[in-house]
N, C-alpha and C positions, 0 to 999 in steps of 0.2 A: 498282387500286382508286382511285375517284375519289374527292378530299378535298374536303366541302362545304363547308368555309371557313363554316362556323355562325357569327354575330356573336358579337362579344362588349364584354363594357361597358365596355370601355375606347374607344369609339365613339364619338363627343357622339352624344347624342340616342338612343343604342340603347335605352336603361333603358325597359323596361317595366313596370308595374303586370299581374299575372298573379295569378291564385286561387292560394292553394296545395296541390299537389297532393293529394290525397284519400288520407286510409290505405287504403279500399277498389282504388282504383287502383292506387296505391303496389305493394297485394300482389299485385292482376293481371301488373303491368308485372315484378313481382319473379321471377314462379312463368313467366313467356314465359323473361324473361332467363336463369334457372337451367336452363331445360330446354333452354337454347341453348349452356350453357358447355361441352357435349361437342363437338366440333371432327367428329367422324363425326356425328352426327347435323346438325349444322349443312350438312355436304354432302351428307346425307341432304335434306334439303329443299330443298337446294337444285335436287337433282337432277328431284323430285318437282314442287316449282315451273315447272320448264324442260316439265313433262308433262302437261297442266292436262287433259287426257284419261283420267290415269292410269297405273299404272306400276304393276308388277307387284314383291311383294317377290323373286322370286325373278332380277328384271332388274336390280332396286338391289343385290343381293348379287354379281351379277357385275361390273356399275361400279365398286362402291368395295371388292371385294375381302376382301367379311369374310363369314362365318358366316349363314346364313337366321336360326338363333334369335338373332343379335346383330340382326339389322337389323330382326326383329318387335320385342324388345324396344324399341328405341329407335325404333319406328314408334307402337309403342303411349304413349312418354311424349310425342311430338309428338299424339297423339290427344287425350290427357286434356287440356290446355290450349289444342287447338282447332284446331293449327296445319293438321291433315290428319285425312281422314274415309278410314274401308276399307270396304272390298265385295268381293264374291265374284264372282270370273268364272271359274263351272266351279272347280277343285279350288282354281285363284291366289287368293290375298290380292289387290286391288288397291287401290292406298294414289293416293289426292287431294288435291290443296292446297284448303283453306276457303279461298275468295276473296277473305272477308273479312281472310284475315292478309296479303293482298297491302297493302290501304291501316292496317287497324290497328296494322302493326307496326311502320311507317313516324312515325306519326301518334302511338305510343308512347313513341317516342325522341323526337321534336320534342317530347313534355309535358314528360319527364324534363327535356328540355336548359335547360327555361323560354322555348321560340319557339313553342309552339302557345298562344295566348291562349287564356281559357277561350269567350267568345264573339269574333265580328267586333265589332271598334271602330274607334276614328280615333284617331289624336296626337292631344292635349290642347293640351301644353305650346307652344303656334304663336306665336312674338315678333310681339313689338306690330309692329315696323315693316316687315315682309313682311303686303300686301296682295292680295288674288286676286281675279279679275275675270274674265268673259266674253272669249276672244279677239275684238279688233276689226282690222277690216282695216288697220289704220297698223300692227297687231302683226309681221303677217308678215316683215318683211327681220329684228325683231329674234329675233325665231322660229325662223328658217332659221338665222342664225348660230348660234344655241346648241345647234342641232339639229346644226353641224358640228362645235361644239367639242366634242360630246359623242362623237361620232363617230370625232374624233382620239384621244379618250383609247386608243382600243382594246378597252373595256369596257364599252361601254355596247349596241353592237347589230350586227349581221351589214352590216346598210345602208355602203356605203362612199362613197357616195356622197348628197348633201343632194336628198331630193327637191323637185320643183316646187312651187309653189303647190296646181296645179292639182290635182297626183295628191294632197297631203297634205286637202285640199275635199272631193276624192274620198272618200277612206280614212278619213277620220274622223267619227264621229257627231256630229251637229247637235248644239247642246246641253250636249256634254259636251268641250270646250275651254275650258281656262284660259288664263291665263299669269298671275305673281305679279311683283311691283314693290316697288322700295324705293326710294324719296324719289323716285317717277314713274318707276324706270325698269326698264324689261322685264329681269329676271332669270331668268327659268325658263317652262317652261310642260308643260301634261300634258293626254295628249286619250284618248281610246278608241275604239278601234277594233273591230267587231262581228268574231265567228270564224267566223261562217261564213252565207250568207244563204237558209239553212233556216230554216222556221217553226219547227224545235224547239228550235232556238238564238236565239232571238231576244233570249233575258235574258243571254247571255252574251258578254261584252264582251273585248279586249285591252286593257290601259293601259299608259300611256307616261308617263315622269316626267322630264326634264329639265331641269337646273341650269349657269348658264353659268359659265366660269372665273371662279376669283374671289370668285364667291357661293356655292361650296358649305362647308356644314358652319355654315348661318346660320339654318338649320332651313326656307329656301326650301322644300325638297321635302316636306318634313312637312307643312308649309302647302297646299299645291299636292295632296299625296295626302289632307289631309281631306277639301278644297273635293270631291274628285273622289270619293270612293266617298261622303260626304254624299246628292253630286247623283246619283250612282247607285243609292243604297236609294228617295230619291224618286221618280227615275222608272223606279221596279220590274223593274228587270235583276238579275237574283239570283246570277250568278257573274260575280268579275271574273278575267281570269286575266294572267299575267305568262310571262315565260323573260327569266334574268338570267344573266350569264356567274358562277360559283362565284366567281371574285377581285374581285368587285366586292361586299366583303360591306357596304357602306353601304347597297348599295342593298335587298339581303336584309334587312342588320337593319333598315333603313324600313318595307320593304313588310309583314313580323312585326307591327311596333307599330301599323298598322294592322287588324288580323285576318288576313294571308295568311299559307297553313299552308303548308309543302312538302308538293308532291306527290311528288316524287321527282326522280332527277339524269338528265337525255337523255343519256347519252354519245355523243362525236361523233356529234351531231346536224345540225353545218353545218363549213363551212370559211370561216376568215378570211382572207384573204392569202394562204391556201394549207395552212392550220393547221387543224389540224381542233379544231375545241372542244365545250365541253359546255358543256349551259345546266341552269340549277335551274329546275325548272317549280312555280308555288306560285298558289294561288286562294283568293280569299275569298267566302265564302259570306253572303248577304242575309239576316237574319232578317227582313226587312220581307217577306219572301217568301215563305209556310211553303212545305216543297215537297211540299205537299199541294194546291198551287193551282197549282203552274208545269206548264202544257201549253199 
């Protein structure tokens, strides 16, 4: 099992301002978790999940080895709070995952933990003497370096190597390049890069946040991720999205304080050096955008 390394406030700068959680909630989130504390019904749907087509109860009783009226039972208490829906095929029960419990139950624990904000926002709290600005072409060599020290950490990105000028011109959207300064001098920088160049993704962006040695933990990145989904609710891209290595939880608890939710953990999703890793994949969503207009 993968450990998501959740921030926590012992962090500088992790603290966030969050609603607090709703009684109505509170008992939703209460009557999911209690109908999960059976350890067979939890691989009950889990199995159910692995079946998004369907599954017959008399298939789940030979998987995990119990009784048909044990597994209707505890099909029926995953029913009443939503988690899976049945139907009749010919004589079988066949038992469904609600799709909806794939992102809800995810999205339920990150309320509980206090990392799903109640809306998208931005850090606040950005020190006076970190400054953000437009990237200008004198930026790049000091761009590239920090692009390699971030590189060296080993946490910060799959890239092993500092790309060109040329391809980063490429890859990154007009417009949405910073870089942040203190007492004039290039400390950090963050761009966005588009996910894919289909008309129906056209609002949804990558972002990139880098801090050179030395200057992290000076609230450089907090400043640098305001300026950046700021300029991205104005010019109307309504998801932004990220993948961050799990041990790298600064960068989790930053990206949180500004409104990004987890979406869930990629397990070995790429190889580092030969290592296979997992990244936390998490998005923030635009209110400037209802998504009654995004087509």
């Amino acid at each position: 099992m993968t450990s998501l390394g959740l921030p926590t406030p012992a962090i500088p700068g992790a603290e966030v301002d969050i609603d607090a959680l709703s009684p109505e909630d509170a008992a939703t989130y209460a009557g999911w978790f209690a109908c999960l504390a059976e350890p067979t019904r939890v691989r009950l749907l889990h199995h159910v999940a692995a079946r998004p087509a369907g599954i017959t109860v008399g298939e789940l009783a030979e998987i995990l080895g119990v009784g048909q009226p044990t597994i209707s039972h505890h099909v029926r208490k995953l029913a009443d709070v939503g988690f899976v829906t049945t139907g009749k095929h010919g004589t079988s029960t066949v038992v469904m995952v609600n799709p909806s419990c794939c992102s809800d139950l995810p999205s339920a624990a990150d309320a509980v933990m206090g990392v799903l904000t109640a809306h998208p926002c931005c850090p606040e709290d950005v020190p006076a003497d970190v400054s953000v600005r437009p990237l200008a072409g004198r930026d790049w060599e000091a761009v590239r370096r920090i692009y390699g020290e971030g590189i060296a950490t080993g946490t910060a990105t799959f890239t092993t190597e500092v790309p060109t000028r040329e391809v980063l011109e490429d890859q990154w959207l007009p417009g949405h390049r910073w870089v942040a300064e203190i007492e004039g001098q290039v400390v950090g920088w963050a761009a966005l890069s588009p996910v894919s160049g289909r008309e129906c993704y056209r609002g949804v962006a990558e972002n990139s946040v880098y801090v050179g040695d030395g200057m992290r933990g000076r609230g450089v990145g907090k400043a640098l991720l305001r300026t950046q989904v700021i300029a991205a609710d104005e010019a109307g891209l309504w998801t932004l999205q990220t993948s961050i290595f799990p041990e790298n939880r600064a960068s989790l608890a930053l990206h949180h304080s500004a409104g990004f939710r987890t979406v869930g953990v990629r397990e070995r999703i790429g190889r580092l050096h030969g290592v296979w890793r997992d990244t936390v994949l998490l998005e923030r969503r635009s209110e400037s955008v209802p998504a009654a207009d995004n087509h």
